[in-house]
MARZAFI-908213 format. One line per 3 residues: number of its first residue (from 0); for each residue z, y, x of C-alpha. Coordinates in steps of 0.02 Angstrom, whole numbers, plus 50000, padded with zeros to 5 digits. Last residue first. Example, Ala and Ser with C-alpha at 12.3 -4.5 7.8 and 13.67 -1.06 7.14 Angstrom:
2
1> 50357,49947,50684 | 50390,49775,50615
END
This chain:
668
667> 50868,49224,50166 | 51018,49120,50180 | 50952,48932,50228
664> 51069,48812,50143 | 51048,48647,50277 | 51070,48452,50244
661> 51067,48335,50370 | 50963,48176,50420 | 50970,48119,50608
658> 50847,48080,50771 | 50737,48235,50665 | 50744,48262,50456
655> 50817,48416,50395 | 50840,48439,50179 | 50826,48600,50152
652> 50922,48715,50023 | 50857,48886,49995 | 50931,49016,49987
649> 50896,49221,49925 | 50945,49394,49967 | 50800,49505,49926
646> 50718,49630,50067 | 50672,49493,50214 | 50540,49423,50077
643> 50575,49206,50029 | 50435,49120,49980 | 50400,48932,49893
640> 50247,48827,49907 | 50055,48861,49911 | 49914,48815,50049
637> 49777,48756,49952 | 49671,48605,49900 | 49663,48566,49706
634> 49580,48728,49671 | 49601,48870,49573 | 49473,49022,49573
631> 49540,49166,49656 | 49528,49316,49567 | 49372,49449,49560
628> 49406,49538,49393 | 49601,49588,49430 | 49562,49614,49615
625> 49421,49736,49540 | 49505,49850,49430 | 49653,49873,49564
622> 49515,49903,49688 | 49420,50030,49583 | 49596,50140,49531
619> 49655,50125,49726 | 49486,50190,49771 | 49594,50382,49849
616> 49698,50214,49930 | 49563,50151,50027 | 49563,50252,50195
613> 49753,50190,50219 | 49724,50022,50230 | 49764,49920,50079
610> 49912,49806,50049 | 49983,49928,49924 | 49845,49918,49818
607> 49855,49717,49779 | 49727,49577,49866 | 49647,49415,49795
604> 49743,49407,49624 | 49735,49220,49578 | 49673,49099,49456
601> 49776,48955,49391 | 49842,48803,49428 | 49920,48849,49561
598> 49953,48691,49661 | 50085,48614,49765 | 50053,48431,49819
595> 50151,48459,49990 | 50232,48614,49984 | 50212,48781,50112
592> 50352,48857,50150 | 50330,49040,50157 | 50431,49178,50257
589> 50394,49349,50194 | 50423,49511,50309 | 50404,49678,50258
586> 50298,49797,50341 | 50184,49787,50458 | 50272,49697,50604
583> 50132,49612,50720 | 50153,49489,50829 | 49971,49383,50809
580> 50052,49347,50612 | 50187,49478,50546 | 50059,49560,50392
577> 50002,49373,50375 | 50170,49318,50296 | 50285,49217,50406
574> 50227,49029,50415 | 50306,48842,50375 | 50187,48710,50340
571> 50174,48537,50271 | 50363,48539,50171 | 50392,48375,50081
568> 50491,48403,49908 | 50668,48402,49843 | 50701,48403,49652
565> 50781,48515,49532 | 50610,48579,49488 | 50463,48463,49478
562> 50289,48521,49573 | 50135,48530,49506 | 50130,48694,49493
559> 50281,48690,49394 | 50342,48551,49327 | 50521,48558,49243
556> 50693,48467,49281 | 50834,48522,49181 | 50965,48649,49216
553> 50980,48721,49060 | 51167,48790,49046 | 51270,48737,48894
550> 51353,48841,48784 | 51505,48941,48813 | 51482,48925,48992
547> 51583,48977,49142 | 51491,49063,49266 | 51535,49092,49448
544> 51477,49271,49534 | 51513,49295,49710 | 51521,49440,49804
541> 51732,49435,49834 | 51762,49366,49647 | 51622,49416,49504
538> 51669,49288,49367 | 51548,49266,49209 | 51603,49226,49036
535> 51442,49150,48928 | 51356,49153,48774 | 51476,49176,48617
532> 51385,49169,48461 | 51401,49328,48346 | 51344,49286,48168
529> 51291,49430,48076 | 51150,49350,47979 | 51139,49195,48042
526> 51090,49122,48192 | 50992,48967,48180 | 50992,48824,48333
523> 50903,48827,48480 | 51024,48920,48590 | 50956,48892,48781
520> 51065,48992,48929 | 50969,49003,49098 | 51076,49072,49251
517> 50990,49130,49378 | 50997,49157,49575 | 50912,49291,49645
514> 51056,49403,49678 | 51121,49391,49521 | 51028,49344,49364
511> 51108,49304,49199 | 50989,49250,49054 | 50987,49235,48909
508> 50862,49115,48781 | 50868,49134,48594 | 50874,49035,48405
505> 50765,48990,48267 | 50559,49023,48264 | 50588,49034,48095
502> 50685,49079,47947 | 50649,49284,47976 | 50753,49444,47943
499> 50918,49422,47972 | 51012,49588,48058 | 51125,49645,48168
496> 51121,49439,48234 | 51236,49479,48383 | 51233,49387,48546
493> 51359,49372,48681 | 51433,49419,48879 | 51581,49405,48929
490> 51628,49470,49085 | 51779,49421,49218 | 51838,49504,49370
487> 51757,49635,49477 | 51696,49790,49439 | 51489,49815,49483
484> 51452,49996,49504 | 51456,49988,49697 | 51334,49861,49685
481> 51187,49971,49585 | 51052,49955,49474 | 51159,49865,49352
478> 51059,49791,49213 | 51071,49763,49029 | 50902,49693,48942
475> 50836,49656,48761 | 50686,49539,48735 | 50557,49530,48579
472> 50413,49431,48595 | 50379,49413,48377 | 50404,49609,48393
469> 50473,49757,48275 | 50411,49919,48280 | 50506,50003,48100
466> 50681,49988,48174 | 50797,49874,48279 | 50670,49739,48344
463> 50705,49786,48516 | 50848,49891,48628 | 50780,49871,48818
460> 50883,49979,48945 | 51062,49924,48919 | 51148,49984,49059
457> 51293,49917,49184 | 51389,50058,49312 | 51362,50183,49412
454> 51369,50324,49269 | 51465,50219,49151 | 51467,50202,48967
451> 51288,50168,48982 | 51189,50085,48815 | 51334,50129,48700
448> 51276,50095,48530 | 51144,49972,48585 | 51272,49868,48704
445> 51389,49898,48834 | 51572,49868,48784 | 51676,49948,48930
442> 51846,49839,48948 | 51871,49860,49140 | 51829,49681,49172
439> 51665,49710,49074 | 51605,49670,48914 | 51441,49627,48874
436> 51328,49623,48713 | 51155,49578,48675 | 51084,49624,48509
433> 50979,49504,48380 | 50847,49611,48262 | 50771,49457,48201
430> 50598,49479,48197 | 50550,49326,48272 | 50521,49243,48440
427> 50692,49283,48557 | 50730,49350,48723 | 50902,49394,48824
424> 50944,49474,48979 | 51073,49506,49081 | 51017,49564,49258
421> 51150,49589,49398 | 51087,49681,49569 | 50950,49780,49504
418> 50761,49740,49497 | 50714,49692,49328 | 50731,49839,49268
415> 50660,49870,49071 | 50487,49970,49031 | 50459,49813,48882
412> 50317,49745,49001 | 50475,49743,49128 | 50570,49645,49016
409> 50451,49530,48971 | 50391,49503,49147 | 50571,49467,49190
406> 50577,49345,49009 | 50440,49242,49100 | 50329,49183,48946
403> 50170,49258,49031 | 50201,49215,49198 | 50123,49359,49319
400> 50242,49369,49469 | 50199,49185,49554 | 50173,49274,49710
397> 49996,49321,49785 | 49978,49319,49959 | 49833,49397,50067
394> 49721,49363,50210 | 49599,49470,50305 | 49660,49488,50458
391> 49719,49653,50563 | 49847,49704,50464 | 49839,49865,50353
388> 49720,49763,50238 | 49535,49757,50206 | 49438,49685,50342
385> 49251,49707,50344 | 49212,49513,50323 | 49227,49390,50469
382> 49286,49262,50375 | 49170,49264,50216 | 49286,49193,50072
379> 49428,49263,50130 | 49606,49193,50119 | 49756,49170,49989
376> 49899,49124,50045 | 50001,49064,49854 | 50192,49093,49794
373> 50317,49021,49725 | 50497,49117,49742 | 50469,49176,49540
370> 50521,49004,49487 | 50639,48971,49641 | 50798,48992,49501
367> 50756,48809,49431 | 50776,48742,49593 | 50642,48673,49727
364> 50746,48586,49863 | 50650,48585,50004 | 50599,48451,50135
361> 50563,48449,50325 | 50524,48322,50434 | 50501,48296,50622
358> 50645,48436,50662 | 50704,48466,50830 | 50610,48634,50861
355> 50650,48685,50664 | 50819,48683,50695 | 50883,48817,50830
352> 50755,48965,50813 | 50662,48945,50663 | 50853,48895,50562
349> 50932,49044,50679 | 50829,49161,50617 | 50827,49100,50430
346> 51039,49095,50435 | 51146,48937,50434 | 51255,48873,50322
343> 51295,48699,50335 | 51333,48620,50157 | 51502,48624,50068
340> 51445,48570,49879 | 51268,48511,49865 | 51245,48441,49683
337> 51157,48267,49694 | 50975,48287,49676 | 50884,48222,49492
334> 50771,48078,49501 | 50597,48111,49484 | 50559,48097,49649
331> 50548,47907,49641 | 50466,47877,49496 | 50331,47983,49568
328> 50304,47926,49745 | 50286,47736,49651 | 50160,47805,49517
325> 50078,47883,49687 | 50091,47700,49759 | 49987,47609,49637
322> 49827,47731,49678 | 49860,47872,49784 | 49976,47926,49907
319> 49959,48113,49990 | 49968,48099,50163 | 50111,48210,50274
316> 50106,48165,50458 | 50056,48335,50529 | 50208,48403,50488
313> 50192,48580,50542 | 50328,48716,50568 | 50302,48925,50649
310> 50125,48904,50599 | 50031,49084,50682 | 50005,49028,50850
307> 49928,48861,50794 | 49783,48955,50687 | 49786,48941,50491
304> 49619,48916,50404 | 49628,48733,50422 | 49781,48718,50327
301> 49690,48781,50167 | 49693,48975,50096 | 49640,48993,49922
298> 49489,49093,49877 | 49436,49275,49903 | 49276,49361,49891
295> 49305,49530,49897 | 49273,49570,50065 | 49095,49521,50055
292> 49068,49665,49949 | 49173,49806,50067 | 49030,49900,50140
289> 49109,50063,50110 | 48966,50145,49987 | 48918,49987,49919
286> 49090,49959,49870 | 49114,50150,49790 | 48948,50146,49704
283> 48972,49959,49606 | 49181,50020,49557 | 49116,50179,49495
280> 48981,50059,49379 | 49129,49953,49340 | 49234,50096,49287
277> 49109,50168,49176 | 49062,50020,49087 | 49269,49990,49050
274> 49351,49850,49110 | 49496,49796,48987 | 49397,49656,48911
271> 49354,49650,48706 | 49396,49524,48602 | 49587,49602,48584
268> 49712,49479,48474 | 49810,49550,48359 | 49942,49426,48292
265> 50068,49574,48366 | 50040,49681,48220 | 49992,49851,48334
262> 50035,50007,48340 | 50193,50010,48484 | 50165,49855,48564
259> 49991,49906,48558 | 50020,50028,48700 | 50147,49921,48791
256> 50003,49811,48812 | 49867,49928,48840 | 49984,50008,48989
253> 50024,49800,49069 | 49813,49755,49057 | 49795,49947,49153
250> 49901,49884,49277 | 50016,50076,49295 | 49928,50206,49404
247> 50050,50331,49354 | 49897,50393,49258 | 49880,50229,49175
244> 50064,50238,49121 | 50019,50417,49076 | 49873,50393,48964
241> 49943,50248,48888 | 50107,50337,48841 | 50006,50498,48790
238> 49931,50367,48636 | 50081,50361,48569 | 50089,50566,48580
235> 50219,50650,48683 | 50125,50653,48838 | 49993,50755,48741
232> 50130,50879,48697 | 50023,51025,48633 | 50014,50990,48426
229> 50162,51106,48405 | 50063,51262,48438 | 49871,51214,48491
226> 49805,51399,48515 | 49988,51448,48575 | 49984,51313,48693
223> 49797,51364,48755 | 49849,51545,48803 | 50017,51512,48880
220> 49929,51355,48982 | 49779,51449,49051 | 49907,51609,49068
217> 49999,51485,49207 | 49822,51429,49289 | 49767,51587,49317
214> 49851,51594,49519 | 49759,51423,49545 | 49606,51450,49472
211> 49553,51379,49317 | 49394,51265,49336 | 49499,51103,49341
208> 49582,51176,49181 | 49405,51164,49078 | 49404,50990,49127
205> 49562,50965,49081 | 49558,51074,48930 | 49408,50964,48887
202> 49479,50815,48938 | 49652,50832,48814 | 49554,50861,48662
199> 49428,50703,48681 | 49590,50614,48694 | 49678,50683,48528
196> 49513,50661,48422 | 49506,50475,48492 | 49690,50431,48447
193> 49629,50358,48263 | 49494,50266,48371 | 49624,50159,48471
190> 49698,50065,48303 | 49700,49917,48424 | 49636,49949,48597
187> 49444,49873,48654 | 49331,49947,48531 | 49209,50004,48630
184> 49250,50186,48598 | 49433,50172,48619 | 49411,50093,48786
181> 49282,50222,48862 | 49390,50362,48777 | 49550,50300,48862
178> 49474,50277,49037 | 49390,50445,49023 | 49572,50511,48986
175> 49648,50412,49141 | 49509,50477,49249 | 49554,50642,49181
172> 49738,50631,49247 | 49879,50653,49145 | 50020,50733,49261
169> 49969,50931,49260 | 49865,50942,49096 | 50029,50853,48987
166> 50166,50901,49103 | 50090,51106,49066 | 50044,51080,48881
163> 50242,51017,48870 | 50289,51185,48950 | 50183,51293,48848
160> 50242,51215,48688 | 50427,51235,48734 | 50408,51397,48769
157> 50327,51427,48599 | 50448,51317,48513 | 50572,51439,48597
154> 50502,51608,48540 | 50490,51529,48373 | 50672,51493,48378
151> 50715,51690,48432 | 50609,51768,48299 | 50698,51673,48156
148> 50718,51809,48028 | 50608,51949,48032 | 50446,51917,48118
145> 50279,51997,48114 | 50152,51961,48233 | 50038,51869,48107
142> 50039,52028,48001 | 49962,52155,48117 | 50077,52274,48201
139> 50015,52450,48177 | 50014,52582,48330 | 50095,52724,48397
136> 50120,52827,48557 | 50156,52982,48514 | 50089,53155,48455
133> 50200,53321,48448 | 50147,53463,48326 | 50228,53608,48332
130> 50291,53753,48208 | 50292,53931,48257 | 50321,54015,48430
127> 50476,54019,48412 | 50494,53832,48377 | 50458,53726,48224
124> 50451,53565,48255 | 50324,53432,48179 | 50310,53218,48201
121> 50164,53107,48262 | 50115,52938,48244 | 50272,52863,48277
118> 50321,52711,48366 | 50309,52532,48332 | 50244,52457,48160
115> 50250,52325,48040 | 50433,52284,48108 | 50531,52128,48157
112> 50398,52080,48323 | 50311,51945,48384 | 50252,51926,48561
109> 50235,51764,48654 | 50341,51738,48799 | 50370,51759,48989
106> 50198,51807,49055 | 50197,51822,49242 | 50198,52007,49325
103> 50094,52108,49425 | 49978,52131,49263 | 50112,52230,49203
100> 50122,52345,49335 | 49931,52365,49384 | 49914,52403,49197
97> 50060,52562,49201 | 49984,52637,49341 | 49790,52620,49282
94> 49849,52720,49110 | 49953,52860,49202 | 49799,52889,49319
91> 49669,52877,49172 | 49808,53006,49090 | 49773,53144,49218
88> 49565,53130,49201 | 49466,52972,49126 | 49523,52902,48965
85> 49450,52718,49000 | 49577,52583,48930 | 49665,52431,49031
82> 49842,52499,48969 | 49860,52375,48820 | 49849,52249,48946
79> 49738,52102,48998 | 49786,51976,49092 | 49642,51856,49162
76> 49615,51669,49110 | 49411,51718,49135 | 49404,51704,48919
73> 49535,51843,48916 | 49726,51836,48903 | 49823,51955,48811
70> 49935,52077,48844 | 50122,52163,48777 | 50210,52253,48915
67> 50195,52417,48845 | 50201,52353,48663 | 50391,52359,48629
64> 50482,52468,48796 | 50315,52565,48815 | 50331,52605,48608
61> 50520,52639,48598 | 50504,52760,48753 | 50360,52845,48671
58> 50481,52904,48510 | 50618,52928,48643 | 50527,53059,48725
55> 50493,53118,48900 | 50323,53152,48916 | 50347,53338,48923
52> 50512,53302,49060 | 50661,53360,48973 | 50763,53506,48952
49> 50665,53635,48882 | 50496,53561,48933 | 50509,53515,49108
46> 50343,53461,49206 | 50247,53312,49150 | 50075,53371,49224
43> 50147,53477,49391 | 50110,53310,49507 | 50024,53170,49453
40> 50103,53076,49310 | 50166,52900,49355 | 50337,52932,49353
37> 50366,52954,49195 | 50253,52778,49163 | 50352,52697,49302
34> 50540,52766,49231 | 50468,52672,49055 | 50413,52526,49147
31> 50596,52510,49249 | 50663,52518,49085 | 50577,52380,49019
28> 50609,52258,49149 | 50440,52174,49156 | 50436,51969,49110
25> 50267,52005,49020 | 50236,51980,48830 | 50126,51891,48751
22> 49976,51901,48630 | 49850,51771,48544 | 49670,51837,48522
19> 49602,51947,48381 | 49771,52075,48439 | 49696,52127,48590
16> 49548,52227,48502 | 49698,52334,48408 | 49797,52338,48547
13> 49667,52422,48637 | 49621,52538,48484 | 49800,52575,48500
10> 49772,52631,48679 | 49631,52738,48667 | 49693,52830,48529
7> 49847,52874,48626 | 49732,52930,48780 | 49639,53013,48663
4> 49787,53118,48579 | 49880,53136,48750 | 49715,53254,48809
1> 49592,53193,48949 | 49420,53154,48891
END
């Protein structure tokens, strides 16, 4: 077999088979394939006819430039090409030539083209020796290839497609998928089963991609996007959200939650626990495996746990009254602290170094802003368990992070920052869409129409209760992630009832963070449909930020772990965090002051994922499961009080007792 005619045949019945399966094109300049096709003959086949080459027409040009870089992909992710044909003799060279080209290339596009066919089948001339027939490359286009109007767009959407198919396979993980089916299929996310087609979907292409090699993987995604078309954004989806919060390693209770923020009524309560039966039997096989069970076991730290070397202040003369005289204790610190004006400053190094040795009695004042400062040392059950941490003991601290009505977790549950330098935020309990609004001493208005008129400076992150998904815990949030982006001078700051939809649950709570110190603003009246009531103007001056209220500030006493804010309270212990006990500096540094009296009431996280030594992180996924199962328990005796970390500025104002009584601001 070696005339044109066959190897012509040969290669629209290639095209022919091709086109049952999606095609594309390759990213080949078309001239250079044409010059590689003349070129390609061996020599004295394609010698000069007249005055061209034999093969040298522009009927076969307008084919090789259309369909010679057209292929498919095969069931082994493989190119194929409308040259991969068996002709054998002069044209089997021209044909292997021109397929070792292409398939040296990446695909750049589906194919579609204008016309129902390219080329021409064959054409006459008459010459002196009579008339001639010339053959050419030619071939039909079947329907579904045919374009002529919008080629271009399609072409797009079909880039697009592969692209999103791509982030979708590449950053959803299939432990988050089997996560997602386990959950859906035991009923434990709202509405979850409506998403279960979509999930099941995703793992098999990611199983099926796991088994792609590495140079196939790009056709893998070309081929399967234009199988799926507009369906391939996963990520996209509502129910891509969960998968990639969880595959971002995201607290699987936090990912549910923002998940049925989205689809569900928010009276929905879930019966069902976030553990799936799959994740607890990985979590069984991984522990047994390292010899970690008796880790686990965690409780709360008391005073005798803690060694002598690692207590940097102990007042060993501390009882707790009972009887007649804890009524007394309690009348008595339940008056309200005189405001501290000018107070000695003096800095946390210099307080361990320079007061602490002459002090018999320390006490703290516990302000509203310390809310989020308490925190709990939580120790092993079994002491001489396998150790878990980077550090080499096994004990832990859990800060008071997890509040439910905090309006920071609410904000960060909503995918706001809680973590910049100024925080305005405001929350609210109907579905009211209310609006925050703040204007800065340069006169940019940031709110939901303009969430960040400046690149460094304020942004509204958190816009809620403004269309269909409206929430009965709705918050909204403006933050400045940077300090060279705060101007300084004076900012007001109000709220905006856009729209009334609800007479109850009346009224809203902002606040104004800045550098750890907040600002708590209480509105429990009725706010009418579009009534604006005027919050707050705020001062930045020289670092410091001064309010001046337009309604009041709260600043009222409230018990929290047993403990009443606003007032001072007897300090038993003063430690660094265990990752700086025995001299060690493993990362970074917490300095807790342990309360008289001060309880957490409730259960505790043992251990979090980035205290782990380094051969546990590939279990991060079991561990985080099981520090959220295997809390804790509360008790009355513990070590728990207030903590300040070396990253965040903070204070804390101490009242010193030795041979005098003084009062110190520690700057943290």
């Amino acid at each position: 077999m070696n005339t044109f005619v066959e190897f012509k045949e040969a290669v629209q019945k290639q095209f022919n088979e091709m086109s049952t399966m999606p095609l594309f094109k390759v990213g080949v300049d078309t001239e250079s394939l044409w010059n590689h096709y003349l070129d390609s003959f061996p020599p004295g086949t394609n010698e000069i006819y007249r005055e061209r080459r034999s093969h040298d027409c522009q009927c076969c040009k307008q084919f090789i430039k259309n369909i010679g870089k057209v292929v498919a992909i095969d069931s082994n992710n493989e190119i194929v090409s409308v040259w991969d044909v068996n002709v054998g003799g002069t044209y089997q060279i021209v044909a292997d030539a021109l397929a070792s080209m292409v398939r040296s290339f990446q695909i750049v596009d589906i194919f579609l083209h204008d016309s129902r066919s390219v080329g021409i089948d064959f054409n006459h001339q008459e010459t002196d020796e009579g008339i001639k027939r010339w053959d050419h490359f030619y071939t039909q286009i079947p329907k579904k290839f045919i374009n002529t109007r919008n080629i271009d767009t399609i072409r797009g959407e079909a880039r697009t497609n592969r692209q999103t198919l791509k982030r979708s396979l590449e950053e959803l993980t299939i432990e988050a998928s089997e996560i997602v089916l386990e959950l859906i299929d035991q009923n434990s996310i709202y509405r979850g089963m409506e998403h279960r087609e979509t999930v099941n979907k995703l793992l098999q292409y990611q199983k099926h991609l796991a088994t792609v090699s590495s140079s196939n993987r790009e056709n893998y995604y070309w081929k399967i996007s234009a199988i799926l078309g507009g369906i391939s954004n996963f990520r996209g989806t509502v129910i891509g959200t969960l998968l990639e919060d969880i595959s971002n390693n995201i607290s699987l209770e936090v990912a549910v939650k923002k998940f049925e923020d989205k689809v569900a009524p928010h009276n929905y309560k879930r019966t069902t626990a976030l553990v799936t039966r799959g994740m607890v039997e990985k979590a069984q096989k991984t522990i047994e495996e390292i010899g970690l069970a008796d880790s686990l076991e965690r409780r709360y730290a008391v005073n005798s746990d803690i060694t002598i070397n690692n207590v940097i202040f102990a007042d060993r003369t501390i009882q707790t009254p009972t009887g007649i005289f804890a009524e007394l204790m309690s009348e008595v610190v339940s008056k309200q602290p005189k405001k501290f004006g000018k107070v000695q400053e003096v800095a946390i190094g210099d307080f361990i170094q320079n007061v602490l040795p002459q002090a018999d009695r320390i006490e703290v004042l516990f302000e509203n802003k310390h809310h989020n400062n308490l925190v709990s040392l939580i120790a092993p059950s079994y002491p001489n368990a396998k150790p878990l941490f980077k550090w080499n003991n096994n004990f832990s601290w859990n800060y008071n992070g997890e509040v439910a009505d905090s309006i920071k977790e609410k904000v960060k549950a909503a995918g706001g920052s809680v973590t910049g330098v100024l925080r305005c935020s405001l929350a609210w309990s109907n579905y009211d869409d209310l609006d925050i609004h703040v204007r800065t001493p340069g006169g940019h208005h940031i709110y939901y129409n303009d969430k960040m008129p400046t690149k460094l400076g304020g942004r509204l992150d958190v816009d809620m209760n403004a269309g269909v998904h409206r929430s009965r815990s709705p918050v909204e949030n403006i933050t400045w992630p940077f300090k060279k982006g705060l101007e300084e001078g004076v900012y007001s700051l109000w709220v905006h009832n856009f729209t009334k939809r609800e007479m109850k649950d009346e009224g809203f709570v902002v606040e104004i963070e800045y550098e750890g110190e907040i600002h708590r603003f209480e509105y429990d009246t009725q706010v009418r449909n579009n009534q604006t009531v005027n919050v707050a103007e705020f001062v930045i001056r020289d670092g410091v930020l001064t309010v001046k209220n337009r309604i009041p500030e709260v600043n009222i006493s409230k018990e929290t772990w047993n403990i009443n804010s606003q007032q001072f309270h007897p300090v038993k212990m003063i430690m660094q965090s265990p990752n700086h006990w025995d001299d060690q500096a493993i990362g970074n540094k917490h300095w807790f002051f342990m309360i008289n009296n001060c309880v957490n009431p409730d259960a505790s996280r043992g251990f979090f994922n980035e205290f782990l030594r380094a051969e546990f992180r590939e279990h991060r996924k079991v561990f985080e499961v099981l520090s959220s199962k295997m809390k804790a328990a509360p008790t009355k005796e513990q070590l728990s009080g207030l903590g300040f970390s070396s990253t965040k500025p903070d204070q804390l104002i101490c009242k010193v007792k030795g041979k005098s009584e003084r009062i110190i601001k520690v700057i943290f």
